[in-house]
NURO-137165 format. One record per residue: y, x, z of N, C-alpha, C in turn; residue number from 1; residue in three letters. Coordinates in nm, 2 decimals, padded with zeros to 4 digits. Atoms other than C-alpha are relative to their C-alpha. Layout:
   n.north   n.east     n.up   ca.north   ca.east    ca.up   c.north   c.east     c.up     k     r
         Y        X        Z          Y         X        Z         Y        X        Z   NUM   ala
...
// end
This chain:
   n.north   n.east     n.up   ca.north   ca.east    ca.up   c.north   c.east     c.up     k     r
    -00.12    00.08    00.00      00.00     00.00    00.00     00.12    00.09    00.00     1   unk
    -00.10   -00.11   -00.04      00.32     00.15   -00.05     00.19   -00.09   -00.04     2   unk
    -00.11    00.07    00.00      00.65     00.00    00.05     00.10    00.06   -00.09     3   unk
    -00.13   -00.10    00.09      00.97     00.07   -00.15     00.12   -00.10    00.03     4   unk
    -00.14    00.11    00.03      01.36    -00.10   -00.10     00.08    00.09   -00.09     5   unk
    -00.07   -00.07    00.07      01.55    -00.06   -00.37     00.15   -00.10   -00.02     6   unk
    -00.14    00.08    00.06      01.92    -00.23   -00.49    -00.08   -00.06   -00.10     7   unk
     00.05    00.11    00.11      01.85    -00.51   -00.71     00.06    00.05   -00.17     8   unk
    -00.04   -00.03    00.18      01.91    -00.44   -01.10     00.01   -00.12   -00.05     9   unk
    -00.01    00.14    00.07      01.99    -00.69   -01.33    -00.10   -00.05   -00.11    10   unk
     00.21    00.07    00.08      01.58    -00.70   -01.50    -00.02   -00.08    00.06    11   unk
     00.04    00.07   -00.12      01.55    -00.84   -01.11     00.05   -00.08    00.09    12   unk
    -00.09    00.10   -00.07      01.82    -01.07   -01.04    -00.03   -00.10    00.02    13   unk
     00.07    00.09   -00.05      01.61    -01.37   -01.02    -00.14    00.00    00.10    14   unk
     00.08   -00.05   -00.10      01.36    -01.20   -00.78     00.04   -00.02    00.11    15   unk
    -00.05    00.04   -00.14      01.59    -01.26   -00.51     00.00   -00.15    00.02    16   unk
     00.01    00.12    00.00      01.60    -01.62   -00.54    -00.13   -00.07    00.02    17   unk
     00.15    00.11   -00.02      01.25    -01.70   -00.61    -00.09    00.04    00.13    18   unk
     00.06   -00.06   -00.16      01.20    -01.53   -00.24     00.09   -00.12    00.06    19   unk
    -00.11    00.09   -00.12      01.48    -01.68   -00.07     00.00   -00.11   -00.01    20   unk
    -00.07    00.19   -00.01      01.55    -02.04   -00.17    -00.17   -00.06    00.02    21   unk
     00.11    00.03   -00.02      01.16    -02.13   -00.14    -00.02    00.00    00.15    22   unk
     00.02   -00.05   -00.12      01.16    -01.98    00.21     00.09   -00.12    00.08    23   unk
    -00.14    00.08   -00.07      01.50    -02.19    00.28    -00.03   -00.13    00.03    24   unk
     00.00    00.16    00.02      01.39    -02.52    00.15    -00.17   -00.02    00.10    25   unk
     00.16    00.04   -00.08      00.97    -02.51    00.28     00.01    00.09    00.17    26   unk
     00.07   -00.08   -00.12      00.99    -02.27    00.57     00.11   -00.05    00.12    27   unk
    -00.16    00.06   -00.11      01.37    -02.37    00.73     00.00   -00.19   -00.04    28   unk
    -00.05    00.15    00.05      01.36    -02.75    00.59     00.12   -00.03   -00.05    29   unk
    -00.17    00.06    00.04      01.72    -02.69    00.47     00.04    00.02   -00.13    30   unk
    -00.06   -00.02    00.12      01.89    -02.68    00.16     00.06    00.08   -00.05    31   unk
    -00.08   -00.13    00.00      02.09    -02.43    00.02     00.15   -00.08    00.01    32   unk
    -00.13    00.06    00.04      02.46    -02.46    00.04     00.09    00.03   -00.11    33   unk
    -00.05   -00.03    00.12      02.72    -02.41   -00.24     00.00    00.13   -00.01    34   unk
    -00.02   -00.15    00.00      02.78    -02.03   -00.13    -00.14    00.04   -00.02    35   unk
     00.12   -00.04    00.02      02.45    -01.98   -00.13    -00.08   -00.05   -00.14    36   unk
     00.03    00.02    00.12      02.36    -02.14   -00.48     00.14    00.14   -00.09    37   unk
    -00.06   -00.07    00.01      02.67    -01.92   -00.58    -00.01    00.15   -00.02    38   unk
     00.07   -00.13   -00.03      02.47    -01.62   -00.46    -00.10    00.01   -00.07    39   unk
     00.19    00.00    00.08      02.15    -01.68   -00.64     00.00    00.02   -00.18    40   unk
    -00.04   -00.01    00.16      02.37    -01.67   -01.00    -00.02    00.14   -00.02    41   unk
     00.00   -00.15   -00.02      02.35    -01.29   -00.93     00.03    00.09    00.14    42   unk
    -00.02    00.00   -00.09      02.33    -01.19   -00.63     00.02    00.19    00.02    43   unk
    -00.09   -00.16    00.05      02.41    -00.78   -00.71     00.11   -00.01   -00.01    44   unk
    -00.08    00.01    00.02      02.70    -00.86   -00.85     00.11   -00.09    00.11    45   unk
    -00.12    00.07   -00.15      02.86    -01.13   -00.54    -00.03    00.14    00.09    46   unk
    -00.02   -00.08   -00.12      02.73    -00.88   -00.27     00.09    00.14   -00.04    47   unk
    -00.08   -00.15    00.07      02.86    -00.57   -00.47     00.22   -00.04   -00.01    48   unk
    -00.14    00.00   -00.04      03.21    -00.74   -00.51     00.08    00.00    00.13    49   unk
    -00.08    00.00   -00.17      03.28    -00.76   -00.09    -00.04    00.11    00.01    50   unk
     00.09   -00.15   -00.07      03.15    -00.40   -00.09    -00.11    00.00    00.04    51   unk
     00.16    00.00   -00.05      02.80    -00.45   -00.03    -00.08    00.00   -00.11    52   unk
     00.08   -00.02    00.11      02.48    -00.43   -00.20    -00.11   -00.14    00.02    53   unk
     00.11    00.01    00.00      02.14    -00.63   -00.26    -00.13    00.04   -00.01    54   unk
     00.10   -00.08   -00.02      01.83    -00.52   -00.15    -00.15   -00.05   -00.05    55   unk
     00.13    00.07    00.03      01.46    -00.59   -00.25    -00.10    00.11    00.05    56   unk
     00.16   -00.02   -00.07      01.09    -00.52   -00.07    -00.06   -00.01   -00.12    57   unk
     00.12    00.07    00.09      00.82    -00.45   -00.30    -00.09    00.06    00.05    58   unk
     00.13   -00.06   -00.03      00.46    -00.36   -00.22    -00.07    00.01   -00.09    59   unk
     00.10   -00.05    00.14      00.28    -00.20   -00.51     00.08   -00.06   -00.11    60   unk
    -00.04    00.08    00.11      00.57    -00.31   -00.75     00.02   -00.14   -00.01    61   unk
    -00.01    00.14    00.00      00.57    -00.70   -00.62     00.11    00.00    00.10    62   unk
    -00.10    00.02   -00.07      00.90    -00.82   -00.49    -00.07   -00.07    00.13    63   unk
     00.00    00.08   -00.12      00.83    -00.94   -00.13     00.08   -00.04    00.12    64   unk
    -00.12    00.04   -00.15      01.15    -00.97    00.09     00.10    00.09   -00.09    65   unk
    -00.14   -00.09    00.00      01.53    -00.90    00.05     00.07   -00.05    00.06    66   unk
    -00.09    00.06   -00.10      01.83    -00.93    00.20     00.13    00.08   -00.06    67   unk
    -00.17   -00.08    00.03      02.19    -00.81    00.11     00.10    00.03    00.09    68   unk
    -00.17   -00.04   -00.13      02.51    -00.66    00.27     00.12   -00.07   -00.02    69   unk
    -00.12    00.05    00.08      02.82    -00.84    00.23     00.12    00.05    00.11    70   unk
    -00.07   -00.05   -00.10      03.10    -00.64    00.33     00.19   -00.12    00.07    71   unk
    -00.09    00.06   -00.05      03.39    -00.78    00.59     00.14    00.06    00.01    72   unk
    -00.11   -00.03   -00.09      03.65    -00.59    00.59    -00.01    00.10    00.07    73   unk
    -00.05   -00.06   -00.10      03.80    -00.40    00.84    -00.15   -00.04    00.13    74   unk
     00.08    00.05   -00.14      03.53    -00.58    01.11    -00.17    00.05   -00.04    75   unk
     00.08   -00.06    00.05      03.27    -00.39    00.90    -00.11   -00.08   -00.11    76   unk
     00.11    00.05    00.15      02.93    -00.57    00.72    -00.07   -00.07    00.06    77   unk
     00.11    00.14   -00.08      02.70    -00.88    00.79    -00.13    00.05   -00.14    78   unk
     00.12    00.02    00.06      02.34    -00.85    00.65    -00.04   -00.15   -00.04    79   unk
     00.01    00.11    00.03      02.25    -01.20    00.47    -00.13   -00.02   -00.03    80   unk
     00.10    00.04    00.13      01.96    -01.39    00.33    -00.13    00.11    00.04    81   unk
     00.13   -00.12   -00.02      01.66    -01.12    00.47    -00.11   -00.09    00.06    82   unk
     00.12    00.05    00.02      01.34    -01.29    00.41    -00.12    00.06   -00.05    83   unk
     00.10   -00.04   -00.02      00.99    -01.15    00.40    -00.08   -00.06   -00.04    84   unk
     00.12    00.11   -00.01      00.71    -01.33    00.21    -00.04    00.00    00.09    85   unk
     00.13   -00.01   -00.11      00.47    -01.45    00.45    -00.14    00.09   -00.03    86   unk
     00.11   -00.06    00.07      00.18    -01.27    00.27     00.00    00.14    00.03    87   unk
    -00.03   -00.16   -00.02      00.38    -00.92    00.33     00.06    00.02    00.13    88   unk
    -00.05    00.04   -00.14      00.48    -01.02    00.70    -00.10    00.12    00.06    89   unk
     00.08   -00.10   -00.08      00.33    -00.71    00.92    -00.01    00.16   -00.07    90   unk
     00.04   -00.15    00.07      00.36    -00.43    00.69     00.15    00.05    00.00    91   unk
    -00.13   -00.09    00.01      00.73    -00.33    00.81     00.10   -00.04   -00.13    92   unk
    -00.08    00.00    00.11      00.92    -00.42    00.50     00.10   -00.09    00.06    93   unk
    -00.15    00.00   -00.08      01.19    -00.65    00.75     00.05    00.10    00.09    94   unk
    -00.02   -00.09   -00.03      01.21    -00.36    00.94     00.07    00.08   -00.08    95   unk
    -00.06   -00.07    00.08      01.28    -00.16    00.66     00.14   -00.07   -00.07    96   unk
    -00.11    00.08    00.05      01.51    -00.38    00.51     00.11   -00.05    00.10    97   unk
    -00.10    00.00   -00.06      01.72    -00.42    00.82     00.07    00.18    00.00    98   unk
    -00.03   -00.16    00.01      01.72    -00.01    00.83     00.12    00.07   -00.13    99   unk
    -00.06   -00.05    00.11      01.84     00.02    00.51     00.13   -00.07    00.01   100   unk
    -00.14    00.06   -00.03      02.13    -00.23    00.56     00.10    00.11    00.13   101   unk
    -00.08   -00.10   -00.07      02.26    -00.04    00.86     00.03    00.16   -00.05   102   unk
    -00.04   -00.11    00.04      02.22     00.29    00.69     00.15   -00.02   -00.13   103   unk
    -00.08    00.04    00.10      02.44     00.15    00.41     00.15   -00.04    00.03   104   unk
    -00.10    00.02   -00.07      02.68     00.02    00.67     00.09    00.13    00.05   105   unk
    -00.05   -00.16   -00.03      02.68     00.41    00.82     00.06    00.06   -00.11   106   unk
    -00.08   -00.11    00.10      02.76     00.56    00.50     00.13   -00.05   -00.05   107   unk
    -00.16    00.06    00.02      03.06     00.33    00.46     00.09    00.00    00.12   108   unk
    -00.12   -00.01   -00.11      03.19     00.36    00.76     00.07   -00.14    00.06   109   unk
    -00.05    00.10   -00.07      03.17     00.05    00.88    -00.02   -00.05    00.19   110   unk
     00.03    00.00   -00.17      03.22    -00.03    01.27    -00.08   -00.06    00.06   111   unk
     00.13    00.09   -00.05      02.94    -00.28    01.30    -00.02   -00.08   -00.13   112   unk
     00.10    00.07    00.14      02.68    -00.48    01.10    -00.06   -00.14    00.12   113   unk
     00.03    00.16   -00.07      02.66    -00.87    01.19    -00.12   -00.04   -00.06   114   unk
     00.10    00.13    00.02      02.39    -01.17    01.13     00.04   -00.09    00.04   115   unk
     00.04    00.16   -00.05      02.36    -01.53    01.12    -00.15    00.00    00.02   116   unk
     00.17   -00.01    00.04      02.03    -01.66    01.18     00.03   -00.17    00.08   117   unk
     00.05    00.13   -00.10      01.83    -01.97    01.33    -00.06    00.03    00.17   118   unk
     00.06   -00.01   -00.14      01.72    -02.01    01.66    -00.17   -00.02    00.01   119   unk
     00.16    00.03    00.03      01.37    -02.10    01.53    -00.06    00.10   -00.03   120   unk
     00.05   -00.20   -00.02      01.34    -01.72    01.44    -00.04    00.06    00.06   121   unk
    -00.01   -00.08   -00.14      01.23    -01.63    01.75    -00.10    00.18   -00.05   122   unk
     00.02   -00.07    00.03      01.02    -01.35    01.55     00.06    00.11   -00.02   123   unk
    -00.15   -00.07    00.07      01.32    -01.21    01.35     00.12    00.01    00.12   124   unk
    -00.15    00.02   -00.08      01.58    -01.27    01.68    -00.12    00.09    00.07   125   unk
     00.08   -00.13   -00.04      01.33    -01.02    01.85    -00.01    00.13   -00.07   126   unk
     00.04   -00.12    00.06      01.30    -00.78    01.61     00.14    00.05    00.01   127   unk
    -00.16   -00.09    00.01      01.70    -00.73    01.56     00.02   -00.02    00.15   128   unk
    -00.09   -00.03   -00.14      01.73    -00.73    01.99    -00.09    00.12    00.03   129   unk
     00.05   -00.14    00.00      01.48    -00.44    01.95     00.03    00.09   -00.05   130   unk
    -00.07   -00.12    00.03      01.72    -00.28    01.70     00.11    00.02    00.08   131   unk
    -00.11    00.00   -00.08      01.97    -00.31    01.91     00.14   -00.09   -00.02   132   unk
    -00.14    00.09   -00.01      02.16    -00.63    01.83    -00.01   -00.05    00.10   133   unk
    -00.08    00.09   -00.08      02.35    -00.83    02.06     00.06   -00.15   -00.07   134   unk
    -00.06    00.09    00.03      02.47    -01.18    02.04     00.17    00.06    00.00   135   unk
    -00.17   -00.03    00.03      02.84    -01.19    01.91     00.07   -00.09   -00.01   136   unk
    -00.08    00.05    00.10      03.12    -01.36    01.82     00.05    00.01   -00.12   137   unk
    -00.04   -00.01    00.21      03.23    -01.41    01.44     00.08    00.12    00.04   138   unk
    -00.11   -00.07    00.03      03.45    -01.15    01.32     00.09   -00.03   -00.09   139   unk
    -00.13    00.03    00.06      03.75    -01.19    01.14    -00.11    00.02   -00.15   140   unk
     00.08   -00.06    00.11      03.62    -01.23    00.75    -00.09   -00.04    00.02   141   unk
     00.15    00.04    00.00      03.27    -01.39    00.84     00.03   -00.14   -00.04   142   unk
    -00.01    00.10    00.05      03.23    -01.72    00.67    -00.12   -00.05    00.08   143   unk
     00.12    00.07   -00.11      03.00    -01.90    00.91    -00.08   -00.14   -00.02   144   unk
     00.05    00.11    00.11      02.75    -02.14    00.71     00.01   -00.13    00.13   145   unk
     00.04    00.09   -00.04      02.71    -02.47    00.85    -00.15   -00.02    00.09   146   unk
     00.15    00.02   -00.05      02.34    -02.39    00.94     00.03    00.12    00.14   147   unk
     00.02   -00.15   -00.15      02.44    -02.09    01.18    -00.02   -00.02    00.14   148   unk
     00.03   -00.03   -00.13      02.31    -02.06    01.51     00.01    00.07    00.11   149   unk
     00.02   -00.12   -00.09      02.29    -01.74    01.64     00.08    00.13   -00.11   150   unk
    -00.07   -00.14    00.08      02.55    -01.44    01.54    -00.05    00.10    00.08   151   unk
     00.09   -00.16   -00.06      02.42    -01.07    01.65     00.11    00.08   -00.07   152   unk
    -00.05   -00.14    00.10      02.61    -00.74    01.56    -00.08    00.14    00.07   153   unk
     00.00   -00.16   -00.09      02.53    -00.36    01.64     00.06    00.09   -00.12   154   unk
    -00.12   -00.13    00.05      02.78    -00.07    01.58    -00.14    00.04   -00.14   155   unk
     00.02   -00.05    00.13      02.68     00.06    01.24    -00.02    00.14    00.01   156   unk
     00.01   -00.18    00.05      02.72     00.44    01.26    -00.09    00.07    00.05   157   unk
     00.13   -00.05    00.01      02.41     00.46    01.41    -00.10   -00.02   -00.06   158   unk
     00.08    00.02    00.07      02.11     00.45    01.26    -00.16   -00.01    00.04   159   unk
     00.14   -00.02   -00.07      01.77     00.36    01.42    -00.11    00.12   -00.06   160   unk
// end
């Protein structure tokens, strides 16, 4: 088996979609919202315009998780959208894919790296209080979906 995250290309700009919005609509019961259909038109290109990137999981060449950066500003960078098939769940690839987001945040020099999430997460809201988030308040520049529950940041310039 052999993990790899790479920035999304534009061969693989519907690879993030056909992860994400399946996950959103059967695994969360919710819908996407406008910003999030918005995001799925190219989702390299939105995260790349606020300074950030999109990321993708593959194992043996099969996309199985991503998640993107979208940068904030001055209040630094929120990780978005980081989902994991279930199939590829246990082989580190959310792990990795949170790693690689904060490294990305360190080389920009941003002062912290946020989340939204659910509270039904209790998987994923363990794994980032093992990286070392914390619950937070928004920061200035965070657009805060309607579904949000739980915000998290940790300082950026480190790097687990």
């Amino acid at each position: 088996m052999s993990l790899e995250i790479t920035p999304i290309d534009a061969a693989r700009t519907d690879a993030f979609g056909a992860v994400w919005i399946p996950w959103l609509r059967d695994t969360m019961g919710r819908t996407p919202e406008p910003e999030d259909l918005e995001v799925m038109a190219d989702p390299g290109a939105y995260y790349r315009a606020t300074g950030g990137e999109a990321f993708l999981a593959s194992i043996d060449g099969e996309v199985v998780g991503v998640v993107a950066v979208k940068g904030l500003g001055v209040s630094g960078f929120e990780f978005c959208k980081l989902v994991v098939g279930e199939a590829a769940r246990g082989h580190g690839a959310g792990r990795a894919l949170v790693e690689t987001c904060l490294r990305f945040a360190a080389e920009r020099g941003g002062p912290a790296l946020y989340l939204q999430s659910f509270k039904a997460l209790d998987v994923a809201l363990d794994l980032y209080r093992r990286m070392g988030f914390r619950d937070a308040a928004p920061p200035p520049g965070m657009t805060i979906l309607s579904r949000t529950e739980v915000i998290m940041s940790r300082e950026a310039n480190t790097v687990p």
